[in-house]
C-alpha positions in Angstrom: -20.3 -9.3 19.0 -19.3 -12.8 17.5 -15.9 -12.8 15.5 -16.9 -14.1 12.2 -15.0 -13.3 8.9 -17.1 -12.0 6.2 -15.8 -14.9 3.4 -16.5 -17.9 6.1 -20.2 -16.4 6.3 -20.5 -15.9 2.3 -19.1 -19.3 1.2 -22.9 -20.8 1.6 -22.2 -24.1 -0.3 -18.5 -25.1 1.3 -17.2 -28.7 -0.5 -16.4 -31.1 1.8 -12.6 -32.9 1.0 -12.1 -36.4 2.9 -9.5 -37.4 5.6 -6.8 -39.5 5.1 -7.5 -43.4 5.7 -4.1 -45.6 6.0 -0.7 -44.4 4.5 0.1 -42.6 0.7 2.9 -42.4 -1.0 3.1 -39.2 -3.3 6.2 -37.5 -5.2 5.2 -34.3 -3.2 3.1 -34.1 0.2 2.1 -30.3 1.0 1.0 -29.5 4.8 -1.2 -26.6 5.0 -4.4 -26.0 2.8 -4.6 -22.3 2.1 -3.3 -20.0 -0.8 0.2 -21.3 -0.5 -0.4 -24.9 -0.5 -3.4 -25.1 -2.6 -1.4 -22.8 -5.3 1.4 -24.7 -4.7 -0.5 -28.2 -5.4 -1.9 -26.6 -8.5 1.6 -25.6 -10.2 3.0 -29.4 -9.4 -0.7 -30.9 -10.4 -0.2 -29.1 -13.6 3.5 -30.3 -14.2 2.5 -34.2 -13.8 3.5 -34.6 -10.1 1.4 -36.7 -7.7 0.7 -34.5 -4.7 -1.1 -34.8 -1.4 -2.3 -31.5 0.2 -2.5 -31.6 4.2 -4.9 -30.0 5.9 -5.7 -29.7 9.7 -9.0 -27.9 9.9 -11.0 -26.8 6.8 -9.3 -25.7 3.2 -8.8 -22.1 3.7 -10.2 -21.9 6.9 -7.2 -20.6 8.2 -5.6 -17.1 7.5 -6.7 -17.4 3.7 -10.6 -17.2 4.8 -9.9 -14.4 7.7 -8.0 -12.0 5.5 -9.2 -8.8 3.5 -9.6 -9.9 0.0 -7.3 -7.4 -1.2 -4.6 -7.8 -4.1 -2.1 -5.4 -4.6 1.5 -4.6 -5.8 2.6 -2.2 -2.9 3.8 -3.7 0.4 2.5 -3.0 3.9 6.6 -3.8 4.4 7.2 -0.4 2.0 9.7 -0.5 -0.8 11.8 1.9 0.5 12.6 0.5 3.2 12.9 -2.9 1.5 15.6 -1.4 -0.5 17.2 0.0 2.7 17.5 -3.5 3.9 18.2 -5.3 0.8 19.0 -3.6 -2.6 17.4 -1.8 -5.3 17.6 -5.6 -7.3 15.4 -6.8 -4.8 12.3 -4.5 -4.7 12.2 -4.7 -8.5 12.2 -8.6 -8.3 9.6 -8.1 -5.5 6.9 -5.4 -7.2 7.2 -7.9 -10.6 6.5 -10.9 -8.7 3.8 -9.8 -7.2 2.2 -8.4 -10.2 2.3 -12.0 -12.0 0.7 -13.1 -8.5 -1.9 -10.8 -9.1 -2.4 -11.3 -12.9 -2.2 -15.4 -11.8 -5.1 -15.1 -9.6 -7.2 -13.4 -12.3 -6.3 -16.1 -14.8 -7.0 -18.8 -13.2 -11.0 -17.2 -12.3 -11.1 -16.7 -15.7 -10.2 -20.1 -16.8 -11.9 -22.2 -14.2 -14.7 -19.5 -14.2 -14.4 -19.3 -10.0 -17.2 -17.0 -8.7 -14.7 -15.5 -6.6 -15.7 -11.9 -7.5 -12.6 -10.9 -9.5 -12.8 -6.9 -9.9 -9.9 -4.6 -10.9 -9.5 -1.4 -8.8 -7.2 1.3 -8.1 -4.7 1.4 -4.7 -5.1 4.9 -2.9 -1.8 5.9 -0.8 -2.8 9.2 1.5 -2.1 11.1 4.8 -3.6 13.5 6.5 -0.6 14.3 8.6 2.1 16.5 7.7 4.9 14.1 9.2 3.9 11.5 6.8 3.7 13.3 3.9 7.9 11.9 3.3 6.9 8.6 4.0 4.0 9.2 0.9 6.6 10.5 -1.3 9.7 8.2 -0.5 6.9 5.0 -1.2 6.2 6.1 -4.3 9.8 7.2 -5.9 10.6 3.1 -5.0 7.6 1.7 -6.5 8.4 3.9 -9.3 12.3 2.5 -9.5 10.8 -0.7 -9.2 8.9 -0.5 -12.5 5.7 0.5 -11.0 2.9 3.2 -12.8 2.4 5.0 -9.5 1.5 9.2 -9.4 0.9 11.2 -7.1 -2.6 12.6 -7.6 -4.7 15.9 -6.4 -8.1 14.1 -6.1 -9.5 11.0 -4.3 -12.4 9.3 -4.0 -12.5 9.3 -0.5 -11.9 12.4 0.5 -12.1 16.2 -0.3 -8.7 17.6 -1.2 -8.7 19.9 1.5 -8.8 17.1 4.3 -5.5 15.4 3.1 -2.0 16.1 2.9 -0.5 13.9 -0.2 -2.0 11.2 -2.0 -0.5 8.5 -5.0 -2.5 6.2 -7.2 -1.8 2.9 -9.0 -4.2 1.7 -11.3 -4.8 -2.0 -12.1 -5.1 -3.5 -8.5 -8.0 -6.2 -7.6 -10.2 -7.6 -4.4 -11.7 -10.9 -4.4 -13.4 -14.0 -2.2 -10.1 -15.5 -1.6 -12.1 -18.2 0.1 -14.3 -19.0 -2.7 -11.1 -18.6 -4.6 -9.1 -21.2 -2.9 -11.9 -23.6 -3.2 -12.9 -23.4 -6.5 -9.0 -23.9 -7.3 -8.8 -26.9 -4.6 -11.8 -28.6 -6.4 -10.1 -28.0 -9.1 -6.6 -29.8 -8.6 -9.1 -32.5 -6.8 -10.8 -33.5 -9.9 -7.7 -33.8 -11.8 -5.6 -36.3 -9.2 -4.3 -34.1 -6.4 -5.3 -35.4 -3.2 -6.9 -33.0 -1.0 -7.5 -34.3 2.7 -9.2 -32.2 5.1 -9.0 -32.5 9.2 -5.6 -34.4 8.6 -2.9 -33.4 11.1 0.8 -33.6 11.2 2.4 -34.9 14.2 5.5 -35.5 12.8 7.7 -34.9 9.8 10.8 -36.5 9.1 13.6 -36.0 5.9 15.5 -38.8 5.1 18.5 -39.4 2.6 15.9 -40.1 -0.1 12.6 -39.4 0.9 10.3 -37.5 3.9 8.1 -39.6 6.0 5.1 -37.6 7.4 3.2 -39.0 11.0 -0.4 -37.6 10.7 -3.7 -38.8 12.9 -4.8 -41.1 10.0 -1.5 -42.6 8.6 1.7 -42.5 7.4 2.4 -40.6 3.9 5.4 -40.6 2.1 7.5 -38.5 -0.1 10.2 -37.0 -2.1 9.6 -33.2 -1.2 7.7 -31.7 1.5 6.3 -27.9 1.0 5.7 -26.7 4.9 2.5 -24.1 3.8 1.3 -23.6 7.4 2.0 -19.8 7.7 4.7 -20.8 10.4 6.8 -23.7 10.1 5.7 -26.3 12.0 7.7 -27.5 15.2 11.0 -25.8 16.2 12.6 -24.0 13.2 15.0 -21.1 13.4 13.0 -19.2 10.8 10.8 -18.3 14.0 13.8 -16.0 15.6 13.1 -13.4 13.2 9.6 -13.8 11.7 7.4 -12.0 14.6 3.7 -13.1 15.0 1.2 -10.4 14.9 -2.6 -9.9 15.2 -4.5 -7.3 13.0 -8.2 -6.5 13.0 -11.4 -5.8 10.5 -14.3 -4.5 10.6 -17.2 -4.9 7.7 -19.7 -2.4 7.8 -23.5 -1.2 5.5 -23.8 2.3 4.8 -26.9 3.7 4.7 -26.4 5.5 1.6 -25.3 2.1 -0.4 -22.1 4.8 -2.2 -19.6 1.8 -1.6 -16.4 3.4 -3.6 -15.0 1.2 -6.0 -11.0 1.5 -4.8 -8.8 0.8 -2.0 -7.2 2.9 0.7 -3.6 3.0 2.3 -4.7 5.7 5.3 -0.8 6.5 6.7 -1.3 8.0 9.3 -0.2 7.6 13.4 -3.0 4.9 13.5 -2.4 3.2 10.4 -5.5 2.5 8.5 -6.8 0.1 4.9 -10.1 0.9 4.1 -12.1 -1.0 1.0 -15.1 -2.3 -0.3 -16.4 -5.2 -1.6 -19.8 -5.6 -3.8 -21.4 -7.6 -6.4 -24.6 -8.2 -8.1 -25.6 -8.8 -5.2 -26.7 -6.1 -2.7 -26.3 -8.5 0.7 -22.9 -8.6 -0.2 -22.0 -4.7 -0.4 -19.5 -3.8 2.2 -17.1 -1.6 3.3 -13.9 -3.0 5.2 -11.4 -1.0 7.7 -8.5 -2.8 9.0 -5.6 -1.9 11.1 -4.5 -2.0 14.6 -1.4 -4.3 14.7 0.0 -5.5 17.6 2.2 -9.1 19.1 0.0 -12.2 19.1 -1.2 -12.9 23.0 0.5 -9.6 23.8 -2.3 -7.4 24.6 -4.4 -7.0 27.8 -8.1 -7.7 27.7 -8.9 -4.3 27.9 -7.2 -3.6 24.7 -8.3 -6.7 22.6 -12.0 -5.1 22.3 -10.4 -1.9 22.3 -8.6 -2.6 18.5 -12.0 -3.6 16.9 -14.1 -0.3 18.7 -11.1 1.8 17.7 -12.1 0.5 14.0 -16.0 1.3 15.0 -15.5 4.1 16.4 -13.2 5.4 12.9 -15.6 4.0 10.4 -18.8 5.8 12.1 -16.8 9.3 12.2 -16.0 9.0 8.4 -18.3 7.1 6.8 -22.5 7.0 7.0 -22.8 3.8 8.7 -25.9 1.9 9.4 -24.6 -1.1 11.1 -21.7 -3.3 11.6 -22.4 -6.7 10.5 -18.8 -8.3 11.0 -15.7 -8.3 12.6 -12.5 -11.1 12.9 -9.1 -10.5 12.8 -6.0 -12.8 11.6 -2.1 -13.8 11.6 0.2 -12.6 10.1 4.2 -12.9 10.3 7.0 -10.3 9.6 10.8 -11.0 8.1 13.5 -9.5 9.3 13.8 -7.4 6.0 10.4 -7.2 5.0 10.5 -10.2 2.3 9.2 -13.5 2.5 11.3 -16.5 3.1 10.7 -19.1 0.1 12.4 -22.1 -0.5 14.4 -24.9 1.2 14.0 -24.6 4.9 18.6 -24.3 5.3 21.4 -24.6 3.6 21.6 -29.0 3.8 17.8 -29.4 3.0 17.4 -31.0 0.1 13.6 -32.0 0.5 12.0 -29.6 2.9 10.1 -26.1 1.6 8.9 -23.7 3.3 7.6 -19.9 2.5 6.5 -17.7 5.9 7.2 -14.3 6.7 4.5 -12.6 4.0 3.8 -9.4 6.5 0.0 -8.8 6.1 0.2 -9.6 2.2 -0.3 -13.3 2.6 -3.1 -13.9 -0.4 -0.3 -12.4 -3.3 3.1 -13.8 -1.2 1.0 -16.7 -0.8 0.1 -16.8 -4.7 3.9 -16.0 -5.4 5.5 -18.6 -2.8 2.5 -21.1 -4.9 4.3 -20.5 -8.1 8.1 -20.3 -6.8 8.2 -23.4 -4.9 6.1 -25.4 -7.7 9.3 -24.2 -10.2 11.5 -25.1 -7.6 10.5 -28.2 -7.2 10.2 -29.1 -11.0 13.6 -27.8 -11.8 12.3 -24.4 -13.5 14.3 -21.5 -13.1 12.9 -18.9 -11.8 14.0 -15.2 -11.4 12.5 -14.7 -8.1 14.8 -16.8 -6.1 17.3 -14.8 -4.9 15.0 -11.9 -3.8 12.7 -14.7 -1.5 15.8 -17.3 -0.9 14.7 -18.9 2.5 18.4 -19.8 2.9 19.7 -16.2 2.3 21.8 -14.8 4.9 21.5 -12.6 7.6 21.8 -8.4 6.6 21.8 -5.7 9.5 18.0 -5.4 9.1 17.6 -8.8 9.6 20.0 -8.8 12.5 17.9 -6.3 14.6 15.2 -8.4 14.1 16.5 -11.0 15.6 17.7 -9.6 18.8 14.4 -7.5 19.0 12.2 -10.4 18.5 14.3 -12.3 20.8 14.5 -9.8 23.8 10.5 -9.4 23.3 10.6 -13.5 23.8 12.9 -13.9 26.4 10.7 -10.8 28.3 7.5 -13.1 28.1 9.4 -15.9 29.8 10.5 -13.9 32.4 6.5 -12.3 32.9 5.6 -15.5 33.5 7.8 -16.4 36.8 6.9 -19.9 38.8 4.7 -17.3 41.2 2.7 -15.8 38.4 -0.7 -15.8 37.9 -4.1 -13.8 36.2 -5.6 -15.2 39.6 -5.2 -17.5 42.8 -8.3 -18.7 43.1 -11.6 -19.9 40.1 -13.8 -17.6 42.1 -11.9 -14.8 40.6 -12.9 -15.9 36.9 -16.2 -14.5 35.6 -18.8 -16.1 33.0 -17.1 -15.6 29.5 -13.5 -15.2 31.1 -10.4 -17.1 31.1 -6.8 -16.7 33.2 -4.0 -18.8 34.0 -4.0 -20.1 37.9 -1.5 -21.9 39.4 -2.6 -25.0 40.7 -0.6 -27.9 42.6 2.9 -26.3 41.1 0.9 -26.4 37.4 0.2 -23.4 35.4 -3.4 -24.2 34.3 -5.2 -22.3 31.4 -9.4 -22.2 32.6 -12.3 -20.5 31.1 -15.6 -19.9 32.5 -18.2 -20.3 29.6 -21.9 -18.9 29.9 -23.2 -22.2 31.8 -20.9 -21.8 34.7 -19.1 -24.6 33.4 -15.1 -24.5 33.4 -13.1 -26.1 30.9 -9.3 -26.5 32.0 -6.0 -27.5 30.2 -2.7 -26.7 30.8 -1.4 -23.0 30.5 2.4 -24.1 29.0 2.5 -24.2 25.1 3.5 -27.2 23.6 5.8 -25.1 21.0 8.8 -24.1 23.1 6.6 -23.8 26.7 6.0 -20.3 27.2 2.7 -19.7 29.3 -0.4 -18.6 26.9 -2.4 -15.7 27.4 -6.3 -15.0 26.9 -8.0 -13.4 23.9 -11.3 -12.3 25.2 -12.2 -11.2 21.8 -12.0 -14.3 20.4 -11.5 -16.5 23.3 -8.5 -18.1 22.3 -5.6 -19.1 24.3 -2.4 -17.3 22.4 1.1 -17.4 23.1 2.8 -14.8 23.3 6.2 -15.7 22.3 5.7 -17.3 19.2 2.3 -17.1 18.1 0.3 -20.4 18.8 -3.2 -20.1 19.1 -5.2 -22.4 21.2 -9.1 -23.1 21.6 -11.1 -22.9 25.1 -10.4 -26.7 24.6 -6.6 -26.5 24.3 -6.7 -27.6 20.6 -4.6 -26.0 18.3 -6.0 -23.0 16.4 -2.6 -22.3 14.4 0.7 -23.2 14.5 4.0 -23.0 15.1 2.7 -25.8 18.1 1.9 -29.0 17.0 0.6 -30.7 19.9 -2.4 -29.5 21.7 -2.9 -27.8 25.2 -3.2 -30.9 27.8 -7.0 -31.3 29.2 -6.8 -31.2 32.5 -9.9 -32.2 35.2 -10.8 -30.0 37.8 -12.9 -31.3 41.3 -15.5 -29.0 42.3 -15.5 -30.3 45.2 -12.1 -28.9 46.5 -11.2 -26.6 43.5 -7.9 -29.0 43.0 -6.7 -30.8 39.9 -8.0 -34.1 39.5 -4.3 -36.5 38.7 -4.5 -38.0 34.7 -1.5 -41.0 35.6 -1.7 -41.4 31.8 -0.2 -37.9 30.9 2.4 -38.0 34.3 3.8 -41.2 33.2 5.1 -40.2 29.6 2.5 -41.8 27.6 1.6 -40.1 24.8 -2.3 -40.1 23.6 -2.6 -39.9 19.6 -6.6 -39.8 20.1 -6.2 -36.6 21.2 -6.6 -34.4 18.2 -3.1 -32.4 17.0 -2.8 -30.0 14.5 
């Protein structure tokens, strides 16, 4: 089955944003158009600024539009362990901004009447394993400290009492279309002045003493602040020593019986598990969710990549009456070293450049809260939130270990992939629908075999910091494994940290050898070809 995400598939009537023609000069210029950057443009559109929103692909077409639609105080990072990190100050500052995040979103459906499909629910917390029954209760004594109305409870909706071990509610959570969402708030900021320009890439961002100047395929803008939205920064930034790339997986499903429960499920468990539902008026768009299965961008054999989403399959048709499964896509996400976003300037001596990354698998509230931190930042509005999400904040024990872990998990893909390694030696090996890295005249080349028998080649070394991409023959991507760059079959970039894409290269069928490009050997470099 096709990956497709539920919200790209029910966002029938998409608006179409143009592409930058010749150079801008804006007080603010924000690359990336999903929650962050389009909430983001909105706070600063709102406060009289004149911004320019940046986007590669599509608005929300990134993470935004392959996410869950779920909204929720609690933390896949967990309180307690937040506060273990950090302090007790911290996961209060945390829990209260991401309430105003969540209130925010509703707000603004209500007042620009979005048919996002806004809906309050209630956030179930359960095991059905005795060893997890502390990590239950030491979750809910933070949320409570933090100012949370979280109980433990003897009933759930899911499940009969006898087939789990401890369970907590929390009123007052929500799910939504965050792709119809984003939209309806990036037409929004459109029609009042904010410049939204789709399939506009950054190739190159410079601050200066008193302004940024930002290369993209289509001109020159500049600015007076730069907000980096992009999930990642963009480029080489040492945020990416400690924020780890990861992968997760959904699954939507019918039921035959049409008994969608109206709530959503923490499962904590070995295999940890989110199950929810979405439904409207509408009866085509009644579904049931599960999601899970985390693992290290481009780390995973392709065995295992079709193994996360039947794992999911094979869960939802043991617990639930399932009459088909109608999608499945998975999406990015990025973990700090102590389990809270960095927001704000990108170091200590920035005085122009933002950024806001790290957001775990929680990306549509931390994307919602980063929106409405960094648009006070930038307007000189205080904000109480700051020292909890500081970008610039320095480095704790927690965040320490993160950084040698991450960074001994890098430096172990570099060494996989020696000079003399290789999926296979020689195309015959490659199968219809398959793709491995050969080495070929001294070059690590990236080629996939589609359904026509015809191969499509670039090279195998990622533009980011040159570690040797993997494929995803779920998705069939090209992923790197060290830092999370996704590549298409083409070699164009899917997602950052990379900005340039994957080089094309031209294989004879004749003799199975690389044909020679003297354009690329000699240095020069090729702005036609699309970067992201």
């Amino acid at each position: 089955m096709k990956t497709q995400s539920f919200w790209e598939v029910t966002t029938p009537h998409r608006p179409e944003f143009p592409e930058l023609e010749g150079n801008l000069d804006v007080d603010v210029a924000i690359i990336g158009g999903g929650i962050t950057g389009i909430t983001t443009a909105l706070q600063l559109t709102d406060a009289g600024r004149s911004v320019a929103v940046l986007e590669a692909r599509r608005v929300g077409g990134g993470t935004t539009g392959w996410s869950t639609g779920n909204l929720y105080v609690p933390t896949g990072a967990y309180y307690h362990k937040i506060q273990g990190s950090r302090d007790a100050e911290t996961i209060t500052s945390v829990a209260a901004a991401r309430r105003s995040a969540l209130d925010f979103i509703e707000q603004q459906t209500v007042q620009k009447k979005i048919d996002c499909h806004f809906s309050r629910r209630p956030w179930y917390f359960f095991t059905q394993e005795k060893d997890m029954v502390s990590t239950i209760e030491k979750e809910v004594e933070a949320l409570q400290r933090a100012g949370m109305p979280v109980t433990f409870v003897d009933d759930i909706p899911l499940l009969p009492r006898a087939r789990f071990q401890k369970a907590a509610r929390m009123d007052g959570q929500a799910r939504f279309h965050p792709l119809r969402y984003v939209l309806g708030i990036a037409t929004d900021i459109a029609s009042r002045g904010c410049q939204v320009y789709e399939h506009t890439t950054v190739i190159d961002l410079k601050e200066e003493k008193d302004h940024c100047t930002i290369q993209t395929n289509h001109g020159t803008v500049t600015c007076r602040q730069v907000v980096i939205a992009t999930h990642i920064p963009i480029g080489i930034h040492t945020v990416q020593t400690v924020a780890a790339p990861h992968r997760s997986y959904v699954i939507a499903v019918k039921l035959k019986s049409g008994n969608y429960p109206d709530a959503y499920f923490w499962q904590n468990d070995t295999m940890h598990k989110a199950i929810t539902t979405h439904s409207t008026d509408s009866m085509e768009l009644d579904m049931l969710m599960i999601a899970g299965n985390h693992h290290k961008t481009g780390q995973a054999s392709h065995q295992e990549y079709h193994h996360y989403f039947k794992e999911l399959e094979d869960y939802a048709r043991k617990h639930f009456d399932v009459a088909s499964v109608e999608y499945r896509w998975s999406a990015q996400h990025y973990r700090s070293g102590d389990g809270v976003p960095y927001i704000g300037l990108t170091h200590k001596d920035a005085r122009r450049t933002y950024i806001a990354t790290g957001f775990y698998a929680d990306g549509l509230i931390y994307g919602t809260v980063a929106g409405i931190l960094l648009g006070d930042m930038l307007v000189g509005k205080e904000n109480t939130w700051l020292k909890a999400f500081d970008a610039t904040r320095g480095t704790n024990l927690a965040t320490a270990a993160t950084f040698v872990k991450e960074n001994v998990n890098v430096a172990a893909q570099y060494l996989k992939d020696s000079p003399f390694s290789a999926d296979a030696e020689h195309l015959s090996e490659i199968s219809l629908g398959e793709g491995k890295v050969l080495e070929m005249d001294g070059e690590k080349v990236a080629v996939y075999r589609d359904e026509n028998n015809h191969l499509h080649a670039c090279s195998a070394v990622c533009t980011h910091m040159k570690c040797i991409v993997h494929w995803n023959n779920a998705e069939n991507t090209w992923d790197c494994p060290c830092h999370g760059s996704r590549f298409m079959i083409d070699g164009s970039v899917i997602e950052g940290p990379a900005i340039a894409n994957l080089e094309t290269k031209q294989i004879d069928s004749s003799n199975g050898r690389l044909v020679k490009d003297e354009r690329h050997h000699s240095g020069q470099r090729d702005l036609n070809n699309p970067i992201t």
